[in-house]
C-alpha positions in Angstrom: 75.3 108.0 136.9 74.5 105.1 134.2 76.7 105.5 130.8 75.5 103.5 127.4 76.7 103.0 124.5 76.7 100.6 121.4 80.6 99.4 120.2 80.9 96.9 117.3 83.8 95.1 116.3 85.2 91.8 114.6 84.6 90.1 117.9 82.3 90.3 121.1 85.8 90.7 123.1 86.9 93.2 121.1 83.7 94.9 121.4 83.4 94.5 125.0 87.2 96.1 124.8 85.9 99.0 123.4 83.2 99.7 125.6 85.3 99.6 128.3 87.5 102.6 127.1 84.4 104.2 125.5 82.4 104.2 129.3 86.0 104.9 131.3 85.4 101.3 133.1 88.4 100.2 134.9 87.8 96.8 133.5 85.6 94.5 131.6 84.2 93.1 135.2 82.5 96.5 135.8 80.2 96.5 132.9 77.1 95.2 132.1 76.4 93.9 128.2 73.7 92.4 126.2 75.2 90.8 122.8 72.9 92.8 120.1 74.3 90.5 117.5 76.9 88.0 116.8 79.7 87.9 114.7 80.0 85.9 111.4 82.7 85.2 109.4 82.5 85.9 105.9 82.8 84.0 102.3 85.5 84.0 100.1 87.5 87.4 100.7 85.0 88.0 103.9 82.0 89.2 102.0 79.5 88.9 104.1 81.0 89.1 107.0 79.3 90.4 110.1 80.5 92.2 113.1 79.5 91.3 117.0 77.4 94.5 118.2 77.0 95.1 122.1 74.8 97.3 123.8 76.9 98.1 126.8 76.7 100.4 130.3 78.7 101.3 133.0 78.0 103.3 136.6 80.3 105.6 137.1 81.9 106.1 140.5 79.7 107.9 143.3 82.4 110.3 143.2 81.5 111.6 139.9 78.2 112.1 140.6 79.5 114.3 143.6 81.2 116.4 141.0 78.0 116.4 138.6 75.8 118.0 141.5 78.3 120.5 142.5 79.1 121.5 139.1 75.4 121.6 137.8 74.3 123.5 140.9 76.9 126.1 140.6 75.4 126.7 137.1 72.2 126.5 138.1 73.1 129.2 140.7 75.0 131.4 138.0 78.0 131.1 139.9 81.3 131.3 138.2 84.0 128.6 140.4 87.0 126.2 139.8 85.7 123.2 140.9 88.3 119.9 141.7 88.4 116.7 143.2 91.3 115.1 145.1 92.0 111.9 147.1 91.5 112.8 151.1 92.4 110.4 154.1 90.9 106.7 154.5 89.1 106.5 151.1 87.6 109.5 151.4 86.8 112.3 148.2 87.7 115.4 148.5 85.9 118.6 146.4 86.9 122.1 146.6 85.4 124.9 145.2 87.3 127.9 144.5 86.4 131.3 143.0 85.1 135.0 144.1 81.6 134.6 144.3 81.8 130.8 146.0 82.2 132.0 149.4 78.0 132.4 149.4 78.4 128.7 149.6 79.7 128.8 152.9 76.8 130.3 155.2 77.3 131.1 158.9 79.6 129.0 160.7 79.4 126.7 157.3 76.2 125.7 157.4 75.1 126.0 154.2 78.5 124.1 153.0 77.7 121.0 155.1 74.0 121.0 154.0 75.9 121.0 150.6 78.5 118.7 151.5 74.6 116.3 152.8 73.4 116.9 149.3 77.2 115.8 147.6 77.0 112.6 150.0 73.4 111.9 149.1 74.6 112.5 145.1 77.6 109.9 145.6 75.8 106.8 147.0 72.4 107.1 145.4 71.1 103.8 144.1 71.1 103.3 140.2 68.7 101.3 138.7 68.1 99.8 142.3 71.7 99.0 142.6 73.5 100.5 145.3 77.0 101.1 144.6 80.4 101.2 146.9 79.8 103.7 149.7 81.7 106.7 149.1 82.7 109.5 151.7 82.4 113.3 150.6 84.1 116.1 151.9 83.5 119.6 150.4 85.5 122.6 151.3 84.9 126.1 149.9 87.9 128.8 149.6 89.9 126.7 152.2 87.3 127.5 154.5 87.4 124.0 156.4 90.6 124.6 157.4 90.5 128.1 158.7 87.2 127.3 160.3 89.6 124.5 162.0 92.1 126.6 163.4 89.5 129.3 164.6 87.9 126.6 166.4 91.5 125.0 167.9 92.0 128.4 169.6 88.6 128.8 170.5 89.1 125.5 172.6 92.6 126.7 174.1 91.2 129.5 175.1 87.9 128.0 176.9 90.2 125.6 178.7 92.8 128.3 179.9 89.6 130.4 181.0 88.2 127.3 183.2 91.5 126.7 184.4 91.6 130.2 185.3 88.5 131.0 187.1 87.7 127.0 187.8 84.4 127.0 186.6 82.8 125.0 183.8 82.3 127.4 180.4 79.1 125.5 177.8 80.2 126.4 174.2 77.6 127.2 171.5 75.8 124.4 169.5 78.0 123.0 166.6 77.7 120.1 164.4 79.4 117.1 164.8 82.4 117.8 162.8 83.3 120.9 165.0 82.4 119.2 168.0 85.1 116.5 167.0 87.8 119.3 166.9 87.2 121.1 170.0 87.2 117.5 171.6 90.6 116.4 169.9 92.0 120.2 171.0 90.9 119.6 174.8 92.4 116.6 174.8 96.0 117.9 174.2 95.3 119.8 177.5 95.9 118.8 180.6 93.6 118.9 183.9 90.6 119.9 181.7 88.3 117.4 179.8 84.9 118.0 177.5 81.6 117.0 177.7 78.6 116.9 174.6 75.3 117.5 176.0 72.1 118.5 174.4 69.7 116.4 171.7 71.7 115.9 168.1 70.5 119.6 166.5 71.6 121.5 169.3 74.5 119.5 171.3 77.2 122.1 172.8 80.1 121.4 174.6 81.3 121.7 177.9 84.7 122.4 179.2 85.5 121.5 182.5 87.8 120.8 185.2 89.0 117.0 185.7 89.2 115.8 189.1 92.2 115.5 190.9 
């Protein structure tokens, strides 16, 4: 999202200083300026004495925009939610939506939260003004669903691998994204003498537990 505004002061640097606090820039270095007009000094007792005027914008983080789209889709949507940001692992931005009437968000097996977590990511590293910005990671979570999901999907995995190592046969789970395909993977790995397998085109891989060879 592009901010603009117009600051004057005694001085362009001053100016440009209050900008930067006007937009919420870290720093001078990530704003852009065009001197509107420049400062004169004025006569005896400063009459006539001109202030520098800036014209001055800023792009916020893709973060923010992240948190514009949630928050002007759950308006759009008439739903009433408690909607925060926090810093998750590696760089990444994390959103979470709480409230009663947010768990519509989720879908079945979280499908519709990862086609909105698509949309947040899309929201966060849209080009501005043709500029692309710092890539920015976005994970959205809905009533802490992410992680019960995750544990659901942990025992699902100990259970497939006890089952094959029960009745020796190979067991196919059913199509997940990548994300939950990731944690059945890690799970299986914690297991010993079974192993995992993805097959299937990208929209409809599954996973397949089976024994490893002695």
């Amino acid at each position: 999202m592009k901010k603009e505004v117009i600051t004057t002061a005694k001085t362009i640097e001053e100016a440009v200083a209050l900008a930067v606090r006007e937009l919420g820039a870290p720093d001078a270095e990530k704003i852009e300026y065009t001197v509107l007009e420049e400062p004169k000094k004025g006569g005896l007792f400063g009459i006539g004495a001109v202030n520098a005027k800036i014209s001055a914008s800023y792009i916020t983080g893709g973060e923010q925009n992240a948190l514009d789209f949630i928050n002007a889709l759950l308006s759009d949507m008439g739903i009433t939610a408690d909607v925060a940001m926090t810093d998750g692992e590696n760089g990444e931005k994390r959103i979470t939506v709480t409230g009663e009437s947010a768990a519509v968000l989720i879908g079945h097996h979280g499908d519709t939260l990862d086609s909105l977590q698509y949309l947040a990511n899309l929201a966060a590293n849209k080009r501005v003004d043709g500029k692309k910005g710092e890539h920015v990671k976005i994970t959205v979570d809905v009533e802490g669903y992410r992680a019960k999901r995750e544990e659901t999907l942990r025992a699902l995995a100990r259970r497939m691998a006890a089952k094959v190592q029960k009745y020796k046969k190979s067991v196919m789970l059913e199509p997940m994204n990548p994300y939950e395909r990731r944690i059945i993977h890690s799970e299986i790995q914690n297991i010993e003498g079974v192993s995992t397998n993805s097959i299937g085109s990208e929209n409809n891989r599954k996973i397949v537990v089976f024994l490893e060879e002695n």
